[in-house]
N, C-alpha and C positions, 0 to 999 in steps of 0.2 A: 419884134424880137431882135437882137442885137448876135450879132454873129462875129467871133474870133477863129480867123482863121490862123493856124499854126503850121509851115510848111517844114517838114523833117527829111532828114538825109543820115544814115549811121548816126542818131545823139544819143544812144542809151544812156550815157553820163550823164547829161545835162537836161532830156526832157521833164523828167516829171518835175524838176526843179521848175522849167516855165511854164509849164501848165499849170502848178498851184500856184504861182507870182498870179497869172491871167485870173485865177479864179478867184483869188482873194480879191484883186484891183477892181473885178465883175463884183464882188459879193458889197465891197466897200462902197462903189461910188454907183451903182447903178440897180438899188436893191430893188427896188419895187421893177424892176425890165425884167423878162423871160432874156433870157441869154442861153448861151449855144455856143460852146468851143470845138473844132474843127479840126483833128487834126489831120492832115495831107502826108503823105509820108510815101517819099521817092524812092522808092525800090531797098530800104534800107538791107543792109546784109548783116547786121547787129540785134541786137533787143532791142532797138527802138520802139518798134510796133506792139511789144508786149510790154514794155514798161510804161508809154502811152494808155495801153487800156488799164493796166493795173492801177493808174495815177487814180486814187479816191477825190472826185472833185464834189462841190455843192451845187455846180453850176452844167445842166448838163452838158455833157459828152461824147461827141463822136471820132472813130479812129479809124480811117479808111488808109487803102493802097488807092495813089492816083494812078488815073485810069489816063490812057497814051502816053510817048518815051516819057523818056528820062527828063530834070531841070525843072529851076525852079520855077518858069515862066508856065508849065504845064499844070505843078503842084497848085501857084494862085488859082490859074482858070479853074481847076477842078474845085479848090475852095469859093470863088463865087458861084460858079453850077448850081453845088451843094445849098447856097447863101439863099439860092435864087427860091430854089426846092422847098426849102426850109420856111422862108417868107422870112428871111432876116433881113437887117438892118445893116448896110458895111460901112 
């Protein structure tokens, strides 16, 4: 399984826009893979978290709060974790 990790901070503007860019790029060049988009999202205080899960993808979906502080070096480890959990591919 091939695993995208997407690590978020306040982007309600701009996520769903790169979750479908991911999903499309996932659907286009790597059809025949099980794939797995991730999204990590740092404590946002915006719609980010709800427009993430709202995003209608083809390619499955996940929308979690990273789990210890704050930054983005915490968001990646929580997306490999996830990656490890998952049996994806990074």
């Amino acid at each position: 399984m091939i695993g995208i990790g997407i690590s978020t901070r306040n982007c309600e503007d701009t996520i769903a826009e790169v979750i479908k860019t991911v999903d499309e790029g996932v659907t286009k060049y790597f059809p025949q893979q099980k794939s797995l988009i991730i999204v990590c999202d740092g404590f946002s205080e915006d719609r980010t978290m709800e427009v993430a899960h709202d995003t209608v993808t083809k390619t499955e979906k996940i929308v979690v709060t990273q789990r210890g502080g704050p930054g983005k070096g915490n968001g990646v480890k929580n997306i490999f974790q996830l990656s490890l959990e998952r049996n994806c591919e990074n």
